[in-house]
N, C-alpha and C positions, 0 to 999 in steps of 0.2 A: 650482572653488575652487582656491586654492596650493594647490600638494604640500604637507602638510603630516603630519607622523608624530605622532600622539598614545598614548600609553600610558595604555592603559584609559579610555583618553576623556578624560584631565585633565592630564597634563604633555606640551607639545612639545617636540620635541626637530627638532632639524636633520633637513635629506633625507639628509645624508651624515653616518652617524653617526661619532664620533670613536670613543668608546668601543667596548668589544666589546657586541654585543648580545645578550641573554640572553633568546631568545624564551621570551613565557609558553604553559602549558598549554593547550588550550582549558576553557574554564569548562564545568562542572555543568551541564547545565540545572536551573532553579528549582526547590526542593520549593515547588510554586502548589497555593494549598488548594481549588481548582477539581479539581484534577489528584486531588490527594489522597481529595476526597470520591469520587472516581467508584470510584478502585480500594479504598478503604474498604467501597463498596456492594455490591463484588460479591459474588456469593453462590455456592458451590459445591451448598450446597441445592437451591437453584433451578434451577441448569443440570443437577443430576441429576435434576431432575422435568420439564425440557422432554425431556432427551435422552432419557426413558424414555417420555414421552409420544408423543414422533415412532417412536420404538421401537416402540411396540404398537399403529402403523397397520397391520401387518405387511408391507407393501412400499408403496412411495413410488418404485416403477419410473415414469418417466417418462409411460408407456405406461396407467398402473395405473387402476384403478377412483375416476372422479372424481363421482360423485355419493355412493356411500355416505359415511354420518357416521362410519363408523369407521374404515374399510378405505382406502388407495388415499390415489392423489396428492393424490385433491381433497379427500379431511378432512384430510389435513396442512397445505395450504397454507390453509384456512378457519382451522384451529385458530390457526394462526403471526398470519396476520391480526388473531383474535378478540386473542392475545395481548398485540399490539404496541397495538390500540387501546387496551386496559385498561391499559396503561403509560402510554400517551400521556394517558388521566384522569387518574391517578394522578400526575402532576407540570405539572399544569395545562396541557394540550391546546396545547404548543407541537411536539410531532411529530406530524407531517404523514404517516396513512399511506393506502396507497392499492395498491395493483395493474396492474401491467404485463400485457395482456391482448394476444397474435396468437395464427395459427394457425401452425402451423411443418409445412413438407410433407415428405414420406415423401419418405428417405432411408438410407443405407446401415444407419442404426441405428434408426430410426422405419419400420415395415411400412406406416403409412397418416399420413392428413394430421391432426396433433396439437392440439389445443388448451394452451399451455403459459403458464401465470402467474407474473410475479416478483411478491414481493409487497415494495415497499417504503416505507421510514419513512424522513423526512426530517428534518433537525432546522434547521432556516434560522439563517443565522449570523447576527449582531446589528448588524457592522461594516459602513458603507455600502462602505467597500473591500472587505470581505474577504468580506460575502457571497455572490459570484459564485462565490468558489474552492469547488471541491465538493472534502473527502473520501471516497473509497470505503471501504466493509467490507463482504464478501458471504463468503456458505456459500451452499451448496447445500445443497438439498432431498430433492431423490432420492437412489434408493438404486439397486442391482443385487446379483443372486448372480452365481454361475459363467458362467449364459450372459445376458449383456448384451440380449436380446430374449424375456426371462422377465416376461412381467409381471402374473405368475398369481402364482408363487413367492415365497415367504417370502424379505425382501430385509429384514434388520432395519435395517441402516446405520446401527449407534451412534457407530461412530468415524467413517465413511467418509460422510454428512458429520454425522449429528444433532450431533457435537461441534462443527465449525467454526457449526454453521447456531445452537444455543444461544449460541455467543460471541457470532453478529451479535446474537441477540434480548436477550443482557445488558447488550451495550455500548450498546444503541440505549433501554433498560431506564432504564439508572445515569447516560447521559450526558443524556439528557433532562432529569434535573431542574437540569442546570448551563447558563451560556448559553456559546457560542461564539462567536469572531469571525468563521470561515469555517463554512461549511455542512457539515453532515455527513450522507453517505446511507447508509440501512442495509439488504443487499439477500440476499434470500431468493431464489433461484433452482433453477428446475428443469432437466433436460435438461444437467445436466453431462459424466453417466456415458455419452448419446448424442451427444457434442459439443461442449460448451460452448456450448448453446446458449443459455439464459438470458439467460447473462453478457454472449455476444456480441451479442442482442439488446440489452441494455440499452447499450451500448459501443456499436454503431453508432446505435441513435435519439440518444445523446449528442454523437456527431461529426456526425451531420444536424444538430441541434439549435446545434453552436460551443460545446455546455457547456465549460467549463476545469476539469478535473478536475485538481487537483496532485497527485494523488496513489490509488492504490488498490491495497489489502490481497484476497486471501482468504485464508479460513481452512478448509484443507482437510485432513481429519485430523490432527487435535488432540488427540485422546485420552488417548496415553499415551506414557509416555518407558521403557515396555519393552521391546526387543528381540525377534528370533524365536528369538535366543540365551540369554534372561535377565539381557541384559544392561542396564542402567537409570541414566539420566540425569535427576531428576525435577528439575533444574534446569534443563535446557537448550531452545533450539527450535532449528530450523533456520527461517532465512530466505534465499527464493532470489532474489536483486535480480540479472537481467541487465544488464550495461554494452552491449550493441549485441544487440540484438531479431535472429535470425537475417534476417526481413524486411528490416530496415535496412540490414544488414550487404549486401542485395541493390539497394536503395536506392540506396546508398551508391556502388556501384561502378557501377550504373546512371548513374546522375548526373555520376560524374567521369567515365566510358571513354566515354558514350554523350549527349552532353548534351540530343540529343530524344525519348531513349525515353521521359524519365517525361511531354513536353509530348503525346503521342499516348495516354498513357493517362488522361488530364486528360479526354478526351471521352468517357469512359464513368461519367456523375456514378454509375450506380449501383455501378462497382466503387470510387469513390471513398471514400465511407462505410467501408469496408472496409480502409482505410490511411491514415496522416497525412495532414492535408490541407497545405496547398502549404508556408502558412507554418510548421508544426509541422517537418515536414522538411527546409524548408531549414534550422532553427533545428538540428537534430539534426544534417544532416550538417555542419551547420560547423563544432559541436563534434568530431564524429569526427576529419574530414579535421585538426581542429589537433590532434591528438594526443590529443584528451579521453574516448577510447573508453569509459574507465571512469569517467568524470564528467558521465554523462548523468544526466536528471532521475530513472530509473530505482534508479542510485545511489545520486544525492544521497538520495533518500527512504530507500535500504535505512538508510545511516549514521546518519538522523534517528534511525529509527526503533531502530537498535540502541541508540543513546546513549539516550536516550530511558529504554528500558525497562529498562536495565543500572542507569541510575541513579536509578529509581523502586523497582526490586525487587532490593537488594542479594544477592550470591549468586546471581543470574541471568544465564544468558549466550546471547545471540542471536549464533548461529555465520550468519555472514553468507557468504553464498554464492555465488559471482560465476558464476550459472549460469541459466538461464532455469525450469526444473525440475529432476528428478529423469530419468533415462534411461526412457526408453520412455511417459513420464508426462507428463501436462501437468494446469493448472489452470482457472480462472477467472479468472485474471489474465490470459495469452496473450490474448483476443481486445481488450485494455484495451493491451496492448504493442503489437500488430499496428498500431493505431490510432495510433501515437504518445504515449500516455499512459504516466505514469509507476506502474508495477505490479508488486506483488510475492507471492510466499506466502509463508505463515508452514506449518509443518508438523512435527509430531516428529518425534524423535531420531532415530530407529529405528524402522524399519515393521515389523508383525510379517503375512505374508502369508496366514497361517494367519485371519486374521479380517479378511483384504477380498477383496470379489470370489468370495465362495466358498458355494454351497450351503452350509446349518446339517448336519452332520452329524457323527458320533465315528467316529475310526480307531482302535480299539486305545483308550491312553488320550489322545488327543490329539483336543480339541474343533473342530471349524471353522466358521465362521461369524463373522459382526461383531456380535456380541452385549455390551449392556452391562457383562457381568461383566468385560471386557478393557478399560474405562473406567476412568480412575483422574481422578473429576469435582474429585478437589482441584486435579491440573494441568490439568485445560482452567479453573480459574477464575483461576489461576496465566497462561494463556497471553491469556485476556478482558483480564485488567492488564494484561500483556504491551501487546497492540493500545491499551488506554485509553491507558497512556503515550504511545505514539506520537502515537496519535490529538491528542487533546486537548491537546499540547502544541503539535502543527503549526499547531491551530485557533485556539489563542490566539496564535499569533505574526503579523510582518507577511508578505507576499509575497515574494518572492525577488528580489531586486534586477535591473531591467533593464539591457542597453545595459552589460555589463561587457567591459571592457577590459584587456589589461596591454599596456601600452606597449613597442614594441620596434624603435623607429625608431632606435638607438644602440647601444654597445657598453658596457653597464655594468656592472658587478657588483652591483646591486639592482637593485630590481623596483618598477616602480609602476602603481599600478591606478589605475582611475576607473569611476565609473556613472557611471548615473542615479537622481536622488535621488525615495524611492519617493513614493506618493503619499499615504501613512497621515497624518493630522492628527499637528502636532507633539506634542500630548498622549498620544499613543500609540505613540510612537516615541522607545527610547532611544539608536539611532545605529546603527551598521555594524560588522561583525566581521570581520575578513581572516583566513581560516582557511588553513593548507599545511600540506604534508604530503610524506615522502620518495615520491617515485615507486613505490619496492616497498610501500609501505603503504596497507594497505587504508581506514582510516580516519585522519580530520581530526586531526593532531600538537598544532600551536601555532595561536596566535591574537591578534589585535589589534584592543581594541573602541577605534573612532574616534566621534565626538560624531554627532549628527545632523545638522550645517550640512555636512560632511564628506561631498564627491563624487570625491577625488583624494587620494592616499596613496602614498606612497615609504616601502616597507622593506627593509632594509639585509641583506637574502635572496638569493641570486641564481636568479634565475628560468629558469635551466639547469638547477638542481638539484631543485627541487620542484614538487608541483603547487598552485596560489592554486583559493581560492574567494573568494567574498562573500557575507555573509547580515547580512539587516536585522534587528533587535534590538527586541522590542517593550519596553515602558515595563515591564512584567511581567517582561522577562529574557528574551521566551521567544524563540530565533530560528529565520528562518526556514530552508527548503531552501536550501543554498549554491550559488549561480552560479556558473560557469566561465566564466572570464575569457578571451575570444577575443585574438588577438594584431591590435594592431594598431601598424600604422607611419606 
């Protein structure tokens, strides 16, 4: 289509504007009473009786006792199961649950060859486009004390994971009874604490399989926003959204100093699985190589997801974190990163070390263990919101605009972008948003919503100075992850 500059969708103005231009804010996302009933339902009650339920299997080791009904891996993940079904009654049997069943062999942290189950709930999106895109949310299951090949020992794992593993069981609870436009998975995994194996499991049957995952959260100790100091944030989370996957980052320079290393490991399909496949990659490094290190899908989703929940839960603040984890630490998002998908954690404030990873025992007066009483189940239902907003606003918006552009064949002093116009029914789409931002800023500045006939935009910015995104705008308000605009000439 013409260049054409529109203000909020309704007044054009010239490519070369005369006047000074006074870019606007980026908009709110919607208070949507979709959105609102979900985090309305959450219930702190309840995720203190799941988290005490997983609590008094008394270890949930990887390794642990899978036939008794009380004890061991395998009554927790039956119970989680029995759980998820009884929700899925409860709001008319549209989530879909079911179980991820291999054997995982003995390894550095597995003594013999394992039997290990995800258990997940699916909530199938409604929109013939948008049900393809899956969202992710996953906790873990298991637990560990002091020595990580204990699987005799009392392993309570209230915070480390029973709180992230009740968030998935609430969000997948509350969001059930609403419909989405994209698909939502909710996943229970085990073999964290020996690996990431679960997770990783499910992430590479997902890259065998070509799913398109846009997106995937976990939630891994969520607990509490106490300190090992006393110090206390019961507002805040941390979220870790890496811009270049250290993998990538090997990718990445593979690709450009060596251009047939990655064609010779093309012939190993099973180490395939295991890393981006061809077109996910070249799609990432060509954001990197144009300068978009930190405007990967990785990103984009942290930004969603902070805007998101800042302006669902006033007085809330998602400290976005431009890191892959914590030092010495990883999640259940890394093997969803490795893959080329876009993955993040969510985690408090402040760890307290004293209740993870530690035999239950008293020193003096100082308790140790991961024991419910260091729960504070009002913010893990506070951190459940937290992911709904995210969630459910990604689900109801369109896809991410393909095929974006900023034109740089000249020497101008503004900027102009182009897609491709998406594929959402015009009923469900109310146009396109041009988001930038100063280069030192972490999140989206200003913004310009253009109509929906609109595949080409001149704004009066200079694209020297900032960095452009695009994102598609549903009929609802709600928009999607923003594109980065590759240059072209």
């Amino acid at each position: 289509m013409t260049a054409t500059l529109l203000a909020a969708g309704l007044a054009a103005l010239p490519a070369q504007a005369q006047a000074p231009f006074t870019p606007a804010p980026v908009p709110a996302p919607p208070q949507d009473p979709a959105v609102a009933a979900v985090l309305a339902a959450v219930s702190p009650a309840r995720i203190e009786q799941r988290i005490r339920t997983l609590v008094g299997f008394g270890t949930r080791h990887t390794a642990s006792d899978t036939r008794s009904d009380s004890r061991g891996i395998g009554a927790a993940r039956r119970w989680i199961e029995r759980e998820l079904r009884a929700c899925s009654a409860a709001t008319g049997g549209q989530l879909q649950v079911g179980t991820q069943v291999w054997t995982e062999p003995a390894g550095q942290r597995l003594a013999a060859p394992t039997e290990l189950v995800n258990v997940v709930a699916t909530l199938p999106g409604t929109s013939a486009t948008g049900q393809a895109r899956l969202l992710v949310v996953s906790g873990h299951y298991d637990s560990r004390n002091s020595d990580v090949m204990d699987a005799q020992g009392e392993a309570p794992g209230a915070d480390d994971d029973a709180s992230g593993t009740a968030v998935v069981m609430e969000l997948a609870c509350t969001m059930a009874a609403q419909r989405f436009d994209a698909t939502l998975v909710f996943l229970a995994v085990p073999g964290e604490e020996q690996g990431l194996l679960g997770a990783a499991h499910w992430a590479r049957e997902a890259r065998r399989q070509g799913l398109r995952v846009e997106g995937m959260i976990t939630n891994d100790i969520v607990g509490s926003p106490v300190g090992d100091f006393g110090q206390r944030a019961p507002k805040e989370i941390r979220l870790f959204a890496d811009g270049v996957d250290p993998l990538l980052r090997l990718l990445v320079q593979a690709q450009a100093n060596r251009p047939n290393a990655m064609d010779a490991a093309e012939a190993d399909p099973a180490a395939d699985v295991n890393r981006p496949d061809a077109a996910t990659r070249a799609a990432l490094q060509a954001i990197a190589l144009a300068g978009g290190s930190e405007d990967l899908p990785t990103l984009q989703f942290g930004r969603h997801l902070k805007a998101a929940a800042e302006a669902h839960l006033p007085g809330f603040t998602v400290n976005l974190i431009q890191r892959r984890d914590r030092y010495l630490r990883g999640g259940d998002h890394l093997p969803f990163l490795e893959r080329g998908y876009a993955a993040v954690r969510y985690t408090e404030p402040f760890e307290n070390f004293r209740h993870q990873h530690q035999n239950l025992r008293r020193e003096g007066d100082v308790q140790y263990g991961d024991l419910p009483e260091f729960v504070d189940f009002g913010y893990v239902a506070d951190v459940a919101r937290v992911n709904a907003a995210g969630l459910a606003t990604l689900a109801l918006a369109p896809q991410p605009p393909r095929e974006v552009r900023l034109e740089a064949g000249e020497l101008t002093n503004d900027s102009t972008l182009r897609w491709a116009a998406n594929p959402e029914p015009a009923a469900q789409l109310a146009g396109y948003r041009v988001v930038w931002r100063r280069t030192d800023a972490a999140v989206w500045q200003h913004a310009l919503d253009v109509g929906p006939a609109v595949t080409r935009v001149t704004v009066p910015v200079s694209k020297d100075n900032v960095v452009f995104g695009v994102q598609a705008v549903s009929a609802r308000g709600h928009a999607s992850l923003a594109s980065f605009p590759l240059p072209a000439r």
